[in-house]
N, C-alpha and C positions, 0 to 999 in steps of 0.2 A: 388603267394601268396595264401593259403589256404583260403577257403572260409568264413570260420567261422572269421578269422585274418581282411581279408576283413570288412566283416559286422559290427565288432566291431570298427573301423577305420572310417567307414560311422557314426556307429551311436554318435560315440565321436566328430567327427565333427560338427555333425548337431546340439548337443548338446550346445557345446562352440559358433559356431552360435546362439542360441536361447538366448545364455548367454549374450552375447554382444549383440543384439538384445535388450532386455530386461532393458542392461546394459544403455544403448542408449538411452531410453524413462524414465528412473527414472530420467535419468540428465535430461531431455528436459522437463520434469515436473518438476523436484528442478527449471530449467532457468525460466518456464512459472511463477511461483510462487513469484519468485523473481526478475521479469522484471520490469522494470518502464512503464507503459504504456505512447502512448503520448494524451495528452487530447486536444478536439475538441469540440467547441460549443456543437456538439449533442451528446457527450459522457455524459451529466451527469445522465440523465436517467440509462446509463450502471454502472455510479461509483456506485452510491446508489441500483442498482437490483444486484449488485457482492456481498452486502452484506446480500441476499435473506432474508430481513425482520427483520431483528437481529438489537440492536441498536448499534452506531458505532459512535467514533469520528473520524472526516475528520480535518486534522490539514493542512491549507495551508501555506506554505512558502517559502521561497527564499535563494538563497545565500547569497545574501547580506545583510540579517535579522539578525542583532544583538542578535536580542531581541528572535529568534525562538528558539535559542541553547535550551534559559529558559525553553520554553516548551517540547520539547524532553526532557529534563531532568526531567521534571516533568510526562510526558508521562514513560519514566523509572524507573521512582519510583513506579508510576500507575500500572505496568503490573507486577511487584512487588507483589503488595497487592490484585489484579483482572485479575489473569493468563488469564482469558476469556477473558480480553478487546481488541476491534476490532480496529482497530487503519487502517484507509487510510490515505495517505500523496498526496497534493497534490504542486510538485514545479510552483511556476510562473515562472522558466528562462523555457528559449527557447528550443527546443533539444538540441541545440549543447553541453547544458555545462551538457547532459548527464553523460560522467564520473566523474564531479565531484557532482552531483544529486547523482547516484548510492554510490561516495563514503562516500558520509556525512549520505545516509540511512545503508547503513553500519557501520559504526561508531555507530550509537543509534540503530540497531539495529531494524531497521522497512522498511527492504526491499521486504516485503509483498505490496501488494496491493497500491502501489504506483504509481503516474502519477506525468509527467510534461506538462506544459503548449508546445502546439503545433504549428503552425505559424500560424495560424488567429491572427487577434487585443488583444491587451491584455485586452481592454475594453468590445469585446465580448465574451472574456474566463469567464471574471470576471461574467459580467452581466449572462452567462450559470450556474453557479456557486451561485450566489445570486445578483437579480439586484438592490436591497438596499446594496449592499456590491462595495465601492469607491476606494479598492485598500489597504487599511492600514493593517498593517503586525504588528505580523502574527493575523492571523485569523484563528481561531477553531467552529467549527460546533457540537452539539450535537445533533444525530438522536437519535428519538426513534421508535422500533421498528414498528408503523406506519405509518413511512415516518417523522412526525413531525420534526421541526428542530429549535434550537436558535443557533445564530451565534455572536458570542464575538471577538472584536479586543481586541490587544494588551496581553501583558503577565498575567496568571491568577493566584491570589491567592491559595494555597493551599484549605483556605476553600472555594474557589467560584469551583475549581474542585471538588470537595466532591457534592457543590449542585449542578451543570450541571449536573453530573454523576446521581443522585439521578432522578435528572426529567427525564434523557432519561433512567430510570430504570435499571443502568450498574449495579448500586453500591446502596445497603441496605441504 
C-alpha cells in the first residue's frame, strides 16, 4: 500500500472515531438531561441549586394522582404562553415504577429536570421537601428567584396560576 493511500486510511479512521466519539457524548448528554433523578432527604438543596437562582415551579406528584393530569395540562398550556418557564417534577412513587414515571413525563412532555422519590420514608422525603407539607396531591411550589417559595395543594385555577407565577416573577 502506498504511503500516501495509507495516511489517508489513518486519518479517515481517526476521524470517524472522533465522530462516534462525539456521537457518544451528545446522546449521554440528551440521556443526562432527560434522566429522572432519584430524590433523597439531602437532595433538596441539589433540586433548587440545579435551578442556579432562576425562579422555577416544582410540581410534585404521583401516579396515582387523579387530580395531577390537571396540572400538566395546565403546565402545557403555561409553556405555551412562557416558552422560559422552568418547570421540575418531582414523583412520590418509588424507583421501581421508574418506567412508568419516565413514561407519563413523556407524554406532557417535561422529562427535564425531573426526580422521583428514593427509598427512605416517604415522610422524610416529604418533610425534605416542605415540613408543613402532609402528603396531599398534587402539590406545586413557586420559587422565586431568591430561594423564596409558596406551596399550594390540590388543582389550581387558571387565574391562581397567573398569580403564583406573577409573585415568583415568571409571568408579567
Amino acid at each position: 500500500m502506498k504511503p500516501i493511500r495509507r495516511k489517508l486510511l489513518i486519518a479517515a479512521a481517526i476521524s470517524l472515531m472522533g465522530m462516534s466519539v462525539a456521537n457518544a457524548a451528545g446522546k449521554k448528554d440528551d440521556a443526562a438531561t432527560s434522566r429522572v433523578a432519584v430524590f433523597e432527604s439531602a437532595s433538596a438543596t441539589q433540586l433548587t441549586a440545579s435551578q442556579k437562582g432562576k425562579p422555577f415551579v416544582l410540581l410534585v406528584w404521583s401516579l396515582d394522582c387523579v387530580y395531577c393530569k390537571r396540572n400538566f395540562d395546565a403546565i402545557g398550556k403555561l409553556r405555551a404562553r412562557y416558552p422560559d418557564l422552568r418547570v421540575v417534577t418531582l414523583a412520590m412513587d418509588n424507583p421501581e415504577a421508574l418506567p412508568q414515571v419516565q413514561q407519563i413525563l413523556k407524554r406532557v412532555n417535561l422529562t427535564r429536570n425531573a426526580w422521583v422519590f428514593g427509598s427512605e420514608p416517604q415522610e422524610r422525603l416529604r418533610y425534605a421537601v416542605d415540613p408543613d407539607w402532609m402528603g396531599e396531591m398534587p402539590r406545586t411550589y413557586f420559587y422565586r428567584a431568591d430561594g423564596q417559595r409558596q406551596g399550594v395543594s390540590g388543582v389550581i385555577s387558571d387565574a391562581d396560576w397567573d398569580k403564583h407565577l406573577r409573585w415568583a416573577g415568571i409571568a408579567g
